[in-house]
N, C-alpha and C positions, 0 to 999 in steps of 0.2 A: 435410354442408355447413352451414356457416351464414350463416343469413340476415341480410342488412342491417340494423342496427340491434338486434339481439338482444344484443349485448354490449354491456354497460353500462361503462362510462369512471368507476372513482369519480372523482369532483372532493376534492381535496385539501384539506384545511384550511389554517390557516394556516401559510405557512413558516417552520421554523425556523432560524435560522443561528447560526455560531461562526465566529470570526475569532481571524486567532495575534495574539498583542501585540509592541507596539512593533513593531520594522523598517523598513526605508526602503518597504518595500510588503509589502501582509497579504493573508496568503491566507484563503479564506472557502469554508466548506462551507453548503450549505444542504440542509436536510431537506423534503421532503413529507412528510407525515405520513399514513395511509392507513388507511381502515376496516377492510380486508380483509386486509392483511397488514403486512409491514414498511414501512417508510418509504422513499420513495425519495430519494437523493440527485439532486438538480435541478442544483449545478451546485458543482463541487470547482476555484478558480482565486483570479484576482485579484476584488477584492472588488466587487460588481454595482450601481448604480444601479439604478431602478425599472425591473426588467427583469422578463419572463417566465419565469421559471427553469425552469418545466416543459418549454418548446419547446425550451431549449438541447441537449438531450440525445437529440431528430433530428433527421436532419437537414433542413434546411427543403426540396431537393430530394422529400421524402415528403408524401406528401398524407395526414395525418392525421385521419379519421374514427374513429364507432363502431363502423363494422363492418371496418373494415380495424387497429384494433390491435392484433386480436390474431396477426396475422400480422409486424407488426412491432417487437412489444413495447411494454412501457412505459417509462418513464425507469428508469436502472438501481438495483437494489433496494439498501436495504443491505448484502443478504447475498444476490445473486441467486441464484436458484432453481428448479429442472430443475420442480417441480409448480406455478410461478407463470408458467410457461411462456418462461424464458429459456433460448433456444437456445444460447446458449453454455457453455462450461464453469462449472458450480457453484461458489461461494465453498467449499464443504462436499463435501467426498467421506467418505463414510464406511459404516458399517452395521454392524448389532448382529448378537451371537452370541447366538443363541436355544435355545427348547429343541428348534425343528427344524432347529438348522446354522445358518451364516452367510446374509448376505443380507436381510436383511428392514430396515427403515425407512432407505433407503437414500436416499429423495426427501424431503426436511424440505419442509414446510407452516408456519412458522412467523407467526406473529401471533393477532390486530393486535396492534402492538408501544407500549409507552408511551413516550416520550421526556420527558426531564428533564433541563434547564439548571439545573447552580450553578455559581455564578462562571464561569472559563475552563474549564469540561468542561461536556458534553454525554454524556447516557449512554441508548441503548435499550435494552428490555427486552422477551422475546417469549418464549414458548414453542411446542413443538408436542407437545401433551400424547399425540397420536396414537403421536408417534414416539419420546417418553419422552425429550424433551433441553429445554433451556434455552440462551438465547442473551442475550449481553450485551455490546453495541455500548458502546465507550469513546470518545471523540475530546476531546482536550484542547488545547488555544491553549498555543506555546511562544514563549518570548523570539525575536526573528529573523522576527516575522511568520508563521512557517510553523505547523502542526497535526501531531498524531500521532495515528494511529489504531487500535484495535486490537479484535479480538472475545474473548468466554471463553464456550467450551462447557461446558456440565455434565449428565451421563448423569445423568437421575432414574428411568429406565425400570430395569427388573428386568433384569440378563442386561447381561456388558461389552458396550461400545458402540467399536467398530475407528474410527480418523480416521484416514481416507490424505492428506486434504488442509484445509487452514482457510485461506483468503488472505483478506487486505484488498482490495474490487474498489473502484474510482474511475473513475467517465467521464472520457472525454480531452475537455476542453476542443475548442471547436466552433474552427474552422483549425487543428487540430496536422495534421499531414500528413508529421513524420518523428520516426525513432527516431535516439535516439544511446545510446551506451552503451561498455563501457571493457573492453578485453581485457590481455592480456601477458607478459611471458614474463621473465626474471633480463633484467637491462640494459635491458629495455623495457616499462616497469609503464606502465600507466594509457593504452594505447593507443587511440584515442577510434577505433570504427567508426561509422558510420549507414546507416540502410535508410531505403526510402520505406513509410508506412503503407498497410497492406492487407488486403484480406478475410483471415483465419485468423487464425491464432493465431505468434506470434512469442516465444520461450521462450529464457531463459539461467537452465541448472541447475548448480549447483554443490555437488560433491560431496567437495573434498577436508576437511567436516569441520570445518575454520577459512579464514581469509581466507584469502588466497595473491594472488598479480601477477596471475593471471586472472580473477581476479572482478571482477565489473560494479561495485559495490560503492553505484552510483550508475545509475539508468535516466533517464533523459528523452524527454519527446514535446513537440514543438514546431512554430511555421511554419517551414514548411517554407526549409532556407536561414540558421536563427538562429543565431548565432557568439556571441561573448564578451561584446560589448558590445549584442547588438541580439536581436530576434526574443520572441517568447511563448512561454515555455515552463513546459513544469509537470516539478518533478524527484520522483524517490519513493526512497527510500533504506527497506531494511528493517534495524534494530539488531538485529542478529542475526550472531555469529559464525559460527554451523556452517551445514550446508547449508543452501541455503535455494534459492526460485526466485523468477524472476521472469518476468512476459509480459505482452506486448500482444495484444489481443484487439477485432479489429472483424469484426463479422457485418454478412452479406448486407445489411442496411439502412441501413450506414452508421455504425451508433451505435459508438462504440469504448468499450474500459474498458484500463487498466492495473490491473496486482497484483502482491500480493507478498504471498512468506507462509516460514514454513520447509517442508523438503523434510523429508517423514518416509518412512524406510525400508518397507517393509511388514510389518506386526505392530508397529509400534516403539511405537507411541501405541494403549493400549489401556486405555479408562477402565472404570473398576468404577460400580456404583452408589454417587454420591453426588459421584464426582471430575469436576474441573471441568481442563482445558485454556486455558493464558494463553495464546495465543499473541504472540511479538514483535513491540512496537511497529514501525509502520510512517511513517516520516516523511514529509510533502508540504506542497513549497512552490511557489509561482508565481513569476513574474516577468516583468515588459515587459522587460526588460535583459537579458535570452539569461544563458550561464551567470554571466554576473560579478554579477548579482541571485539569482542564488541559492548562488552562495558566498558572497554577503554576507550572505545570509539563514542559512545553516549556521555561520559563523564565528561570528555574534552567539547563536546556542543552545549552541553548543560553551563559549562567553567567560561565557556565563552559569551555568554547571553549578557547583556546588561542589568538585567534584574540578580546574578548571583555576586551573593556578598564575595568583596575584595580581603583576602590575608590582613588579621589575622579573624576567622568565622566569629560572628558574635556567640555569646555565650547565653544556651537557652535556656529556660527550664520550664520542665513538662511534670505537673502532679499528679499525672494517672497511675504511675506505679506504685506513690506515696498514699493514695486515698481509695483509688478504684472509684466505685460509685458513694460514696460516704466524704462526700463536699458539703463544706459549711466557710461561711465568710471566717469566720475565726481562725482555723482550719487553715483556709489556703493563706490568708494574711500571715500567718506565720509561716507558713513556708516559703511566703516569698521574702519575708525579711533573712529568712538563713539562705536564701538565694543570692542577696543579694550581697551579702556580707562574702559570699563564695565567689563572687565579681560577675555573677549573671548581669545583666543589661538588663 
């Protein structure tokens, strides 16, 4: 049992924040920063006036003291953590092959971690010497307002180190109360479903490899009710072709987090001493303007990239509508010649 007042609450230094550039609206991560371990993310959304950032993240129905937090956590970690007593599912699932068998440094302890701002990135930095890894939190400001995030593991311990899992976690924004998300099938791509937010855990895995009609490709959580033009919502997109997962996750207290990370097979990711694991960027933007704020927010990082064509778009043409499955050299040869004659490229 513990007694009232025995757990100590560090108090946080100063906060740090990053905001994405330019956009009709920016989104804005802000760091706690923590003697004991990693930093806590205080609040991942639209950008905060002088706000409290540490209360955002429970909810205010919770009555927060020193002797009741360790029953319902703290604001969520950067890399939350099954030994820093987050009840939820770990950012890190993993564990080293030793020289008694598998199994052993399975719970990371990492920190206290350094954080460093240049320019538009922000970078932490932690170890847990105990468990023989290193951890290195990325988050950088993109065109579109939005941020991308992403961590890198590196095995310094003696003896490979197995990684079944690495996500990007992020708290949901205080009113999200629904999921929307994108399913579909040949003829029907991009079919929008929504669920109401809820204790457990809420998962779309996908496993054919590369993208395909059924992939989410896009998650959102929002007020509850947000459409096109209206509502708050926060979107998370992970750049990443082959599998990958994604989930919502709200525990017994309220506090919620989304993720994203790729799906690794089991044995698939198995570092030596010395290798380090990138895992893919994780995109996140906000917006007061429901989805049409954050396709604006996407178009304007897409428009910005050096690989997209400069004004005026080349002129493409595509014979699947023309032919379907009934291709023959003859066939497509004429259609590209009325392609071209039409100033296709």
């Amino acid at each position: 049992m513990i007694e009232p007042g025995r757990v100590a609450v560090p108090a946080p230094t100063a906060p740090v924040s990053l905001s994405g550039l330019g956009g009709t609206e920016t989104t804005t991560m802000v760091l706690l920063p923590r003697a004991d371990g990693l930093p806590d993310i205080g609040w991942v959304g639209l950008s905060l006036a002088a706000t409290d950032v540490r209360s955002l993240t429970i909810p205010a129905s919770v009555e927060t003291t020193a002797w009741n937090s360790w029953l319902i956590g703290s604001p969520v970690s950067v890399l939350p953590e099954h030994a820093r007593g987050y009840l939820g599912r770990p950012a890190l699932l993993g564990h080293r092959v030793g020289p008694e068998g598998p199994g052993s440094d399975w719970s990371t302890a990492f920190g206290p971690g350094s954080v460093g701002c240049a320019g538009d990135s922000l970078v932490v930095e932690a170890t847990d010497k105990a468990a023989g890894l290193a951890l290195r939190f990325e988050a950088e400001a993109v065109p579109g307002g939005g941020l991308r995030l992403r961590h890198l593991l590196t095995n310094t311990g003696a003896g490979p180190y197995v990684v079944d899992a690495l996500d990007v976690v992020i708290p949901v924004p205080t009113g999200a109360g629904e999921i929307l998300d994108f399913t579909g099938r040949w003829a029907r791509e991009r079919q929008p479903q929504r669920r109401t937010l809820a204790d457990g855990q809420w998962v779309r895995e996908h496993r054919r490899g590369m993208r395909s009609l059924d992939g989410t490709g896009l998650l959102v959580v929002g007020t509850p009710g947000f459409g096109y033009g209206d509502g708050e919502v926060l979107g998370v997109h992970l750049a990443w072709s082959g599998n990958h997962r994604y989930a919502v996750e709200q525990l017994s207290s309220g506090v919620a987090v989304v993720r994203a990370g790729e799906m690794l097979h089991p044995g698939e990711l198995v570092l030596a001493e010395g290798e380090t694991y990138t895992m893919p960027w994780v995109h996140v933007a906000a917006s007061a303007r429901g989805l049409d704020g954050l396709a604006d927010a996407t178009h304007q990082y897409v428009r910005s990239l050096a690989a997209h064509p400069s004004p005026p778009a080349p002129v493409m043409f595509n014979a699947w509508e023309a032919v379907y499955l009934d291709q023959d050299l003859d066939t497509l040869t004429a259609l590209v010649d009325i392609a071209a004659r039409l100033g296709a490229e």
